[in-house]
C-alpha positions in Angstrom: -2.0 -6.2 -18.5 -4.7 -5.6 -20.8 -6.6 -2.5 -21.1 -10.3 -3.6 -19.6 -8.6 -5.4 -16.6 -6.9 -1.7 -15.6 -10.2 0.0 -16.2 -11.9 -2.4 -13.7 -9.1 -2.6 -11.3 -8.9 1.2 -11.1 -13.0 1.9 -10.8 -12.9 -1.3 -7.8 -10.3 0.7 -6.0 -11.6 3.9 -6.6 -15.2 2.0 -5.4 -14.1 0.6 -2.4 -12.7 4.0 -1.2 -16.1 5.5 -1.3 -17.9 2.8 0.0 -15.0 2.9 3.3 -16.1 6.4 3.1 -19.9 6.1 3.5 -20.0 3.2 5.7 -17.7 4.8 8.0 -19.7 8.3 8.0 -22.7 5.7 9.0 -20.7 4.0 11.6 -19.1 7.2 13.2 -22.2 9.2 13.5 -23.6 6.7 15.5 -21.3 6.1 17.4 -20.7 10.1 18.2 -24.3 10.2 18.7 -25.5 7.5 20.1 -22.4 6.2 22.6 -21.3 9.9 22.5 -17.8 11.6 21.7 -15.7 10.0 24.8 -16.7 6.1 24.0 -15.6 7.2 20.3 -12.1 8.3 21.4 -11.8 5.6 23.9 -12.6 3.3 21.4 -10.1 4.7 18.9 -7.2 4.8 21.9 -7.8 1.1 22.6 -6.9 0.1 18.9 -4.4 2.9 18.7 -3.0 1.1 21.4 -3.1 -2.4 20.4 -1.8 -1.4 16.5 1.6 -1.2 18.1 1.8 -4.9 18.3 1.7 -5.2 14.5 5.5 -4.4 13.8 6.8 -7.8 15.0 5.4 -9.2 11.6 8.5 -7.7 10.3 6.5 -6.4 7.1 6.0 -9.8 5.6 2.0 -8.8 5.5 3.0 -5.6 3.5 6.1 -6.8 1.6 4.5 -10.2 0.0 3.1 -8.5 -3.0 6.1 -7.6 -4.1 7.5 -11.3 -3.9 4.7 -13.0 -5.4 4.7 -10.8 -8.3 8.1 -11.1 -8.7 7.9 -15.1 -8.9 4.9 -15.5 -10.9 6.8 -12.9 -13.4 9.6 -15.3 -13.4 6.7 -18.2 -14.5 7.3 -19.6 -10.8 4.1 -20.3 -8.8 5.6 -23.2 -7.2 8.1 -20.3 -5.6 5.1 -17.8 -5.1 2.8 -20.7 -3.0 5.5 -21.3 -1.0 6.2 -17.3 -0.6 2.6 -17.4 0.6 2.5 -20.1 2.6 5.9 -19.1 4.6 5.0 -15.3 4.8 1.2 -16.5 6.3 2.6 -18.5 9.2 5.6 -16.3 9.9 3.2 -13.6 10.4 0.7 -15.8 12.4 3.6 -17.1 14.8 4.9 -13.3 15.4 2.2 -11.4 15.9 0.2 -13.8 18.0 3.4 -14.3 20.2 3.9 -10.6 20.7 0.5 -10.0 21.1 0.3 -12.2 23.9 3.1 -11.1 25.5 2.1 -7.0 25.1 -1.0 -7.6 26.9 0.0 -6.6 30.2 1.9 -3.4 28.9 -0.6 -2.4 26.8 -3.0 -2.9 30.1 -0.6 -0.8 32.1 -0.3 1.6 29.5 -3.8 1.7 29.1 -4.3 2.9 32.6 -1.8 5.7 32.3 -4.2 7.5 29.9 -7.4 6.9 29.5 -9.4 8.3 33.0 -10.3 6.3 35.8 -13.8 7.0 35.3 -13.3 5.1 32.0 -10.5 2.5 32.4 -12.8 -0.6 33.1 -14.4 -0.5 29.6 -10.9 0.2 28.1 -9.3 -2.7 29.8 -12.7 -4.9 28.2 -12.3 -3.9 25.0 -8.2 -5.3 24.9 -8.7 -8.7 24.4 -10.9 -7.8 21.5 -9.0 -5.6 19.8 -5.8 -7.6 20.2 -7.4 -10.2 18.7 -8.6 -8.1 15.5 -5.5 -7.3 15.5 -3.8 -10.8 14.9 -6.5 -11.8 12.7 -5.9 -8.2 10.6 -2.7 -8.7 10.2 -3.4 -12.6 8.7 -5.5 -11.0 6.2 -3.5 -8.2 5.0 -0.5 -10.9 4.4 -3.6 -12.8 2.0 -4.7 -9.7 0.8 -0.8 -8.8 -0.3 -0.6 -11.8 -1.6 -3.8 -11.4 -4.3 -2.0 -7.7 -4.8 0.7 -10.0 -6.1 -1.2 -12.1 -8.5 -2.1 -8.6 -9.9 -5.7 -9.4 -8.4 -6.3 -5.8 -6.2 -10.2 -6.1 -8.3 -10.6 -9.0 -6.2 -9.4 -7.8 -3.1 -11.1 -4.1 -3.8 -14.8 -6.5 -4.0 -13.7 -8.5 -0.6 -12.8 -5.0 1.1 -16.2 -2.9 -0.2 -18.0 -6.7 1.2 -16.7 -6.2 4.9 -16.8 -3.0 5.2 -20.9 -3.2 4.4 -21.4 -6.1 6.5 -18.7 -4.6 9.3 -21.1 -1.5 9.7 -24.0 -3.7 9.7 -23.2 -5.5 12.4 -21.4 -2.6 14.3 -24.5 -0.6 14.7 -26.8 -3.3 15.4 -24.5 -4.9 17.9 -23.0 -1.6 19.5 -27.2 -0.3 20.0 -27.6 -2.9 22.4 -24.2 -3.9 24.2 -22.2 -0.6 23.7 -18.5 -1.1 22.8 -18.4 -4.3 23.0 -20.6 -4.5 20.3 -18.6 -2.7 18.2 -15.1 -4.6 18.6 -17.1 -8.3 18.4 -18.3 -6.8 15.1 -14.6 -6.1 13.9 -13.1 -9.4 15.5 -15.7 -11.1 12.9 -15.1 -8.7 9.9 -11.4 -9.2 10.1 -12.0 -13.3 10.6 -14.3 -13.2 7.8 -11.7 -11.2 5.3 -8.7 -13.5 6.2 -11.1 -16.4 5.4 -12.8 -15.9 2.4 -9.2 -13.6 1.0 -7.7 -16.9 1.5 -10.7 -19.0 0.0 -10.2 -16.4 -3.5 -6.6 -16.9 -3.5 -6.5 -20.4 -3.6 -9.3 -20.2 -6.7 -6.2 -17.8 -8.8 -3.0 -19.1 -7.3 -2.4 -22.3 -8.5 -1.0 -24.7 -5.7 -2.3 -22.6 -2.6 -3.1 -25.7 0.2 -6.7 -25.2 1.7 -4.4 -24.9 4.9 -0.8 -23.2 4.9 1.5 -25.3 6.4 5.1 -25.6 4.3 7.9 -23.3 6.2 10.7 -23.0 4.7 13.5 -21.4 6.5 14.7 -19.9 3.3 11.9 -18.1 1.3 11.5 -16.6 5.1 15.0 -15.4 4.7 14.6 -13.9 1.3 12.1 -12.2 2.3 13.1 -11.0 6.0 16.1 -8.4 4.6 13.2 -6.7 2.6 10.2 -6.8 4.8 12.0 -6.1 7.8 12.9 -2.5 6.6 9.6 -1.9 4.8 8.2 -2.7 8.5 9.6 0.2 10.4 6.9 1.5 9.0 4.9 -0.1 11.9 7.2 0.8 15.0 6.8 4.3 13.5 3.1 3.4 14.4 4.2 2.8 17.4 5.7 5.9 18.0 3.0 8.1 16.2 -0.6 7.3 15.7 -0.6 6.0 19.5 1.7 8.6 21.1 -0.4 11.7 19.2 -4.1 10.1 20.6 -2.1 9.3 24.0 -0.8 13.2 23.8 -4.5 14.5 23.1 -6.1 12.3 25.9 -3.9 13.8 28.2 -3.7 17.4 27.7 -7.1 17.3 26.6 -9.6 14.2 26.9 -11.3 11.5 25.4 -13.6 13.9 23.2 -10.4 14.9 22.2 -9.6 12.1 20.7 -12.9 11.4 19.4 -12.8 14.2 17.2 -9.2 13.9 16.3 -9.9 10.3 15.2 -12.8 11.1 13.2 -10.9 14.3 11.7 -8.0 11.9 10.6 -10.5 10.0 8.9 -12.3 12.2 6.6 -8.2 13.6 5.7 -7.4 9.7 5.4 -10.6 9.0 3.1 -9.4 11.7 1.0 -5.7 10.3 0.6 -7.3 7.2 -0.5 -9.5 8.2 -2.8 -6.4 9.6 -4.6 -4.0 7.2 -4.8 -6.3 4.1 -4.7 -6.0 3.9 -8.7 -1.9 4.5 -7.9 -2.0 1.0 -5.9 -1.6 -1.1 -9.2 2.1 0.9 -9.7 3.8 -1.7 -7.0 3.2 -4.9 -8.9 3.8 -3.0 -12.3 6.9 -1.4 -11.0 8.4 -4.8 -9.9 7.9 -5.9 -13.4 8.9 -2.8 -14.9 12.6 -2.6 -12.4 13.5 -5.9 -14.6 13.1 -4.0 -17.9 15.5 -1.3 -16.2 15.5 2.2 -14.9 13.9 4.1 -17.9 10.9 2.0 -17.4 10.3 2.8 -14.0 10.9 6.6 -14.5 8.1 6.1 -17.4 5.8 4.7 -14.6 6.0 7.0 -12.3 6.2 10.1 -14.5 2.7 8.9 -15.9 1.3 8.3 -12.2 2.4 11.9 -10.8 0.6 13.6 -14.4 -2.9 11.3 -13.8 -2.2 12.2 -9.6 -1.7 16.1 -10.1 -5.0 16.0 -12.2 -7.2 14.8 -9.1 -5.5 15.8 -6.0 -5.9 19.9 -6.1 -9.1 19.8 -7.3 -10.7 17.3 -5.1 -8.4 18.8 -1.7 -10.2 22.3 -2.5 -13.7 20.6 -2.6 -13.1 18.9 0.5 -11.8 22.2 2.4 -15.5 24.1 1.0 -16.9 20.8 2.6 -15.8 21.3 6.2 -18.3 23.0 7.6 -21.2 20.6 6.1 -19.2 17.3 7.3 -19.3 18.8 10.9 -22.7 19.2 10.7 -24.0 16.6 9.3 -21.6 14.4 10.8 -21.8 15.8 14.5 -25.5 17.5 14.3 -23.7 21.2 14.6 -21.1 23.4 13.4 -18.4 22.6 15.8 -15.5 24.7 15.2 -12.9 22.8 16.4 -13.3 19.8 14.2 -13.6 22.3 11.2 -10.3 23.8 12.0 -8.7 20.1 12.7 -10.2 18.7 9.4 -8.7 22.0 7.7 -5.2 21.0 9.3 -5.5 17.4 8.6 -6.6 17.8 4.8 -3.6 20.5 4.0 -0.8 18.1 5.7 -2.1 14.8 4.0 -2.8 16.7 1.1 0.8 17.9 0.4 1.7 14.4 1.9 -0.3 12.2 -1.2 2.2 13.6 -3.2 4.8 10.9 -2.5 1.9 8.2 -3.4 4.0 7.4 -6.8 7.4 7.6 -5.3 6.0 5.4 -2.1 4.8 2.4 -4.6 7.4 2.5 -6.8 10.3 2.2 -4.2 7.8 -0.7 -2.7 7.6 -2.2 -6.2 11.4 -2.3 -7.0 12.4 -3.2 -3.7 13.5 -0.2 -2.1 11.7 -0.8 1.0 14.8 1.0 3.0 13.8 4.5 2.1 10.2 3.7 2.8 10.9 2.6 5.9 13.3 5.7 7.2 10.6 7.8 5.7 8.5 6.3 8.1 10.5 5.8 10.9 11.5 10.0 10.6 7.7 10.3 10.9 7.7 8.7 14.1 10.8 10.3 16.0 10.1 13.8 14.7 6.3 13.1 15.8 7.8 12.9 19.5 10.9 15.6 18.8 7.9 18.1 17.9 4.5 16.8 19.7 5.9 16.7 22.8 7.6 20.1 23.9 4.5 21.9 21.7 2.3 20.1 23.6 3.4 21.0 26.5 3.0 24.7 26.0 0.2 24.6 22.9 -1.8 21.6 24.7 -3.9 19.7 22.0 -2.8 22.4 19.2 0.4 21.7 19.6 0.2 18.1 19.3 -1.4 18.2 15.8 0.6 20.7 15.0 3.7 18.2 15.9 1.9 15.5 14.4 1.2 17.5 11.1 4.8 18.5 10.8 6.2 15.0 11.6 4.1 13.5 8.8 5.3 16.2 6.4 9.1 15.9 7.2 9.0 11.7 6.9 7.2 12.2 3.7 10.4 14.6 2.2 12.5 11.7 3.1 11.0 9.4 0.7 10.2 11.5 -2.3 13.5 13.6 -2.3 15.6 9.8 -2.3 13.3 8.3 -5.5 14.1 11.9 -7.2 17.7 11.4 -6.5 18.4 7.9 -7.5 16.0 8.2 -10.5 17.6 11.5 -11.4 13.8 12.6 -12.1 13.7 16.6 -12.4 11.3 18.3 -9.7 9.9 20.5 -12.6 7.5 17.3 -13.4 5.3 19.1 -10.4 5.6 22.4 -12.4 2.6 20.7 -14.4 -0.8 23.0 -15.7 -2.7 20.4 -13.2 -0.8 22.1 -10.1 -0.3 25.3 -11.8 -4.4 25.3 -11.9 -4.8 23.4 -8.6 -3.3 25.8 -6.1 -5.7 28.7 -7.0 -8.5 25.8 -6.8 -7.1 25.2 -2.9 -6.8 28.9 -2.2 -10.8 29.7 -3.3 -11.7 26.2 -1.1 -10.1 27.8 1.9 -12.0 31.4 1.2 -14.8 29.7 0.8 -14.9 27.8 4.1 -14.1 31.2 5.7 -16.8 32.8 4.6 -18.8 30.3 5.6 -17.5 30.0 9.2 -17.7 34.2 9.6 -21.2 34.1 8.9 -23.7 35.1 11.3 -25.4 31.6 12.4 -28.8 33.3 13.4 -29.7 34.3 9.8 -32.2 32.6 7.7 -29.9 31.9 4.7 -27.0 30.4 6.9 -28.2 27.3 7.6 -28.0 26.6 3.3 -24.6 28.5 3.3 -22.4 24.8 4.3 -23.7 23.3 2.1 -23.6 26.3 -0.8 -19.6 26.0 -0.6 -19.3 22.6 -1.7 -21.6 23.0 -4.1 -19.6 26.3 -5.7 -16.3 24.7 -4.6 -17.8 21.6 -7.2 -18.7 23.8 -10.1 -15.0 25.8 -10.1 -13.2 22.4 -10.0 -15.1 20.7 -12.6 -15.3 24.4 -14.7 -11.1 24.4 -14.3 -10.0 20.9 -15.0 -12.6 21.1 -18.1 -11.1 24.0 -19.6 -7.8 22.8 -18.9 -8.8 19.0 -20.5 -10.2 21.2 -23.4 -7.1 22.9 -24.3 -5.5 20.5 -26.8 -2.9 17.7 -26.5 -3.0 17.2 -22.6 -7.0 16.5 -22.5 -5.2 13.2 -24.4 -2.8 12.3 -21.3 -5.6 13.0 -18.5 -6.9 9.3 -18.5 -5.7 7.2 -15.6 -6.1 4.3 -17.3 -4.9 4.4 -20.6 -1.9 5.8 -19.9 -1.4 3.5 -16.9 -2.2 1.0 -19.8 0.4 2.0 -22.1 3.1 1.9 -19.5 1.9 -1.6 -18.8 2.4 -2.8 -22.3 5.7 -1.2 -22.7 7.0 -2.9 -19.6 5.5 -6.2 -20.7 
């Protein structure tokens, strides 16, 4: 992989994280202000709800990167169109079949939740977002597919496309027919990615028919052992994401969820802003696991060093930041979406740690571990959430969810540590030694900003004071620490994601 490829690869993904980021700030303070917090979380809950359905693709969406890097590394596109091909239909066949099928339950459960005040709305949003959800799942098996043919520039530029036109249409359909609007403008954004993914892929993969329509029973088999265990990942879904909204709408109520859901966002935006550069490890690593272990270790030791440099720094901004999100974002200072955000951020910000671990054991094929990872998140979610929320209400539902997240996330990072035999001290780096302090003056900051009196003249400029401050001792720290000597030469995601690309080609 050359050099100026990386570099444009890495700013695209880094792009397209930012550009999710403003367009859903646009799209969720409309809807919180304009529809109000309860269509928000009901909303959310429907395609909570509805995400369930996606595990019966069996992970072929997710897992066909890995296979169609693999063959064109072997110089066999004829192997990689058919990959495609059989991975696009299976997932077509299961999903739409399941999805059929789940209506009724998903109706029923539907109705167990969401109150009766509001259940006729829920129940008309279904058949959208069951739909988006078929079509969604289409695309992400194309958009895999491109992440195979070492193409995630491309996809980055379709995703930044429909997430402007999504919001576009969102807000000008959702003004005038509520809801509805809103999932008949995602039932069209995920159409139009699946369609015009699958119109770029057939422009770099050699072979690609302008329909799919060669099965063969056994690429589906080759890839079924694989994809099946990196798919537990969704029937964790099933048993988190859903059952933690489900939990907060009952013991709470739709607002509830609205803010949880927008909470989870901002921490979620974050997370991806971090480890969108660390996306082009999984094709690199499946080309580096053929060159053997040392390779691989070499990989993800230079991920973790480039990761360490960004995720401390940027956490602690984010934390100073709370209190201006919640105003800007909700028109006040509401303290209970400041201390969720605060929650959300510290759990997925200890949680981005595994990002290099996660992609490489996707990259080499151990999709096993992933998947127990995953599927840990999903039972501990209900082995914690439920008994704390029965005493803790809605506090003790994030609090299960946070710790359930956490716990999965050991799984995976301790197993690539063991059967890479990679020392833990590689954390021990002047990136986290520097970074911790960072996080610490973030959440003093935020404090200080929530104790202060709200009826002085100065407080209003105090939220957005802290990010500001918050800004200057990042950027002051990692400076100095660049400017020290040798390391400043290491700090550069992609040249030394570069080197580790020649030396595995």
């Amino acid at each position: 992989m050359r050099l100026p490829a990386l570099n444009k690869t890495s700013v695209l993904l880094t792009l397209q994280v930012v550009v999710s980021g403003i367009t859903l700030f646009i799209l969720y303070r409309f809807i919180y202000r304009t529809l109000g917090p309860v269509n928000l979380g009901l909303w959310s809950l429907v395609l909570a709800t509805t995400g369930v359905a996606r595990f019966t693709d069996l992970g072929l969406s997710g897992s066909l990167g890995r296979f169609v890097a693999r063959y064109r590394a072997l110089n066999d596109t004829p192997r990689a169109v058919l990959a495609v091909e059989t991975g696009v239909i299976s997932v077509i066949a299961l999903v739409t079949g399941l999805g059929v099928l789940a209506f009724p339950i998903l109706r029923i459960a539907l109705a167990k939740v969401v109150p009766h005040e509001n259940i006729a709305v829920g129940l008309a949003l279904l058949p959208y977002a069951v739909a988006s959800m078929i079509v969604s799942s289409v695309s992400g098996a194309v958009q895999g597919s491109l992440d195979g043919c070492a193409r995630l520039d491309l996809r980055a530029m379709l995703a930044i496309a429909g997430n402007v036109i999504f919001v576009t249409l969102a807000v000008a359909l959702s003004h005038s027919h509520g809801l509805i609007g809103l999932a008949w403008a995602q039932l069209f954004q995920a159409i139009l990615m699946a369609a015009t993914g699958w119109i770029v892929l057939r422009r770099i993969l050699p072979g690609v028919p302008l329909v799919p329509r060669k099965w063969q029973k056994a690429a589906f088999r080759e890839m079924i052992g694989y994809s099946t265990s990196y798919q537990v990942a969704g029937i964790a879904m099933l048993l988190c994401e859903p059952v933690t909204k489900g939990l907060l709408a009952r013991y709470g109520g739709l607002a509830d969820v609205g803010l949880y859901e927008m909470a989870n966002r901002v921490a979620s935006q974050f997370r991806g802003l971090i480890t969108a550069p660390q996306q082009s490890i999984l094709p690199m690593a499946a080309a580096a696991n053929e060159k053997g272990k040392r390779a691989v270790v070499h990989l993800y030791e230079t991920a973790v060093e480039n990761m360490s440099a960004m995720l401390l720094p940027t956490l602690a901004v984010l934390i100073a930041s709370a209190p201006l999100i919640s105003m800007l974002w909700l028109g006040k200072f509401n303290p209970e979406f400041v201390h969720l955000l605060l929650a959300l951020a510290l759990a997925v910000g200890l949680q981005t740690f595994i990002g290099p671990a996660y992609f490489s054991l996707l990259g080499v094929g151990s999709a096993f571990w992933i998947a127990a990872g995953n599927m840990t998140v999903g039972i501990c979610n209900l082995l914690y959430a439920l008994p704390l929320a029965h005493y803790y209400g809605i506090r003790g539902v994030v609090a299960g969810s946070v710790a359930a997240l956490l716990t999965g996330s050991a799984v995976i990072i301790i197993r690539f540590h063991k059967d890479y035999t990679v020392p833990w001290s590689i954390y021990a780096s002047k990136a986290n030694a520097f970074g911790v302090p960072l996080v610490a003056a973030g959440l003093l900051i935020e404090y200080g900003i929530e104790a202060m009196t709200l009826g002085a003249s100065w407080s209003k400029w105090a939220p957005w004071a802290g990010p500001v401050l918050m800004a200057f001792l990042a950027g002051a720290v990692t400076l100095s620490r660049l400017s020290l000597g040798p390391a400043a030469k290491r700090t550069s995601h992609q040249t030394a994601l570069a080197k580790t690309s020649e030396a595995v080609s």
